[in-house]
N, C-alpha and C positions, 0 to 999 in steps of 0.2 A: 880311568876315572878323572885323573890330574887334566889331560887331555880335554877330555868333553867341560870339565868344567871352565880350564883357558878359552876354549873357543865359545861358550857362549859369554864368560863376560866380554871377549872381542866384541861378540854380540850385540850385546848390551850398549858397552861404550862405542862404539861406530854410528848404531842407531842414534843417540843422547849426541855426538858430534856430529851427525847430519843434519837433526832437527836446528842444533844452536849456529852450523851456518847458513840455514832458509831462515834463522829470525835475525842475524847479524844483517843477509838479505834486506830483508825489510825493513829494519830501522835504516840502512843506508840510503834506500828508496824514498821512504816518508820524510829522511832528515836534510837530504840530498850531497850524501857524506859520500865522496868517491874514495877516501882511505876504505873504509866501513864495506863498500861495493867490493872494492877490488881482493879484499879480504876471504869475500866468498866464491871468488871465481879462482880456475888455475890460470897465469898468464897465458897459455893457449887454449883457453875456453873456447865455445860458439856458443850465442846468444843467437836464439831464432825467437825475436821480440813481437811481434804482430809489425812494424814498421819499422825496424832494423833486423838484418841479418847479418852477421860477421863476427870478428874478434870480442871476446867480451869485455875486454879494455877499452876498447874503440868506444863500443855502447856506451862503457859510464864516460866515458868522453864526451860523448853526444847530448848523453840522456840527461847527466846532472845538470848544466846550464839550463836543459828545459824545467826539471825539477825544482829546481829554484826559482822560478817564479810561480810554481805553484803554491798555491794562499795555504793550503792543509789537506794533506795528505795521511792515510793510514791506512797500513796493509795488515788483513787478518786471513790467518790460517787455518783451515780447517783438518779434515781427510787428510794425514800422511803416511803413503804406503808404501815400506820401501822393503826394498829385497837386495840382498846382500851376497855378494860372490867372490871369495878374495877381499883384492884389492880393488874394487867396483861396485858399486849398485845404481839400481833401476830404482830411480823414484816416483811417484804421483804425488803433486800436494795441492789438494784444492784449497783457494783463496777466493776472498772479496775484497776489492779495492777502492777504495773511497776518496774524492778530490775535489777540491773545490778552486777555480781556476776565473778569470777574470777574462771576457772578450775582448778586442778591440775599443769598446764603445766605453770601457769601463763598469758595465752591469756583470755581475757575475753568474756561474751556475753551477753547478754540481754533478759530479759523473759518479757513476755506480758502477761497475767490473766485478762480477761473476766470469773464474774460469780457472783453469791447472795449467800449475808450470808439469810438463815432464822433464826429466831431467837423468842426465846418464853421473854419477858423481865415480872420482876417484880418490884415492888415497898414496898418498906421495909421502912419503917420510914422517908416516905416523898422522895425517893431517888429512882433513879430508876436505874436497873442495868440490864447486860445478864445475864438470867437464866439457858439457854439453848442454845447453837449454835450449828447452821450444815451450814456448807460451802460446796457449790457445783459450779463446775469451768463451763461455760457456753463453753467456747474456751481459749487456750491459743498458744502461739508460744514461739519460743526458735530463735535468730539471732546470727549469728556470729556479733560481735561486731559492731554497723554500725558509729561510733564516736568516734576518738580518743580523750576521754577527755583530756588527759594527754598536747594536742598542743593545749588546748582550741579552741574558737571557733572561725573557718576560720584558725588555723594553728597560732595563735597569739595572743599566752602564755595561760598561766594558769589561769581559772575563777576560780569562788566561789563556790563553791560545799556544798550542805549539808552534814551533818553530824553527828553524832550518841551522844545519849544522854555520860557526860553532855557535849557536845563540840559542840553542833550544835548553831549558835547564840541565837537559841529560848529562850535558860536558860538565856542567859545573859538580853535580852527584857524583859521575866518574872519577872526576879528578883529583876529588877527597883521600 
């Protein structure tokens, strides 16, 4: 009885510490925080990204210089199905991914991302991390800008907008 009851709150808290590092994930992503990123990976991760495959350090190597100049970003999480074995599980989590990114010319636009990471995770000394990602886009779109931020909302003035690590208010909350 002692037994069955240990192993489902493992249960329990493995689940609750995988979902908190897919959302440590995504705030690293929208904030463009490589401390944040690396957090969620093991240092021998594989990231199979749609346009990077390799080390998952490498990636936030690559990835956060692009992520910072993205204007506004935010990742949401859907579907998370995970299946637990030991020290490993098998995840599915479906996301949408929202960005709004400036071309060359200076006009901006906005991208949509529907798709799931899979993901192989492991657990190392009590922690649990991605061991393995592959990202696959389900559908996305590209819009010419449908919102002038810039005259805020309804034409009257400028809102609050997020913002990329350390300057987005997050740090200052946390740091309380």
């Amino acid at each position: 009885m002692i037994e069955e009851l240990l192993a489902r709150q493992d249960r329990i808290e493995s689940r609750e510490a995988i979902r908190d590092c897919l959302y440590r994930y995504c705030r690293g992503i929208d904030r463009a925080d490589a401390a944040v990123l690396r957090s969620a990976y093991w240092p021998d991760a594989i990231d199979d990204h749609v346009l990077f495959t390799g080390n998952a350090y490498d990636f936030i190597d690559w990835c956060v210089p692009l992520l910072a100049q993205v204007e506004h970003s935010q990742h949401m999480l859907g579907n998370i199905q995970i299946e637990i074995d030991g020290d490993t599980a098998r995840v599915e989590t479906y996301y949408h991914a929202y960005e709004r990114r400036r071309r060359a010319s200076g006009s901006p636009y906005e991208m949509f991302v529907g798709g799931r990471y899979l993901d192989k995770f492991a657990r190392r000394d009590g922690e649990w991390r991605i061991l393995h990602r592959y990202v696959m886009w389900d559908w996305y779109r590209h819009f010419k800008d449908s919102a002038d931020l810039d005259r805020g909302v309804f034409g009257n003035g400028p809102v609050r907008m997020s913002g990329k690590y350390p300057d987005d208010p997050l740090y200052s909350l946390f740091r309380e």
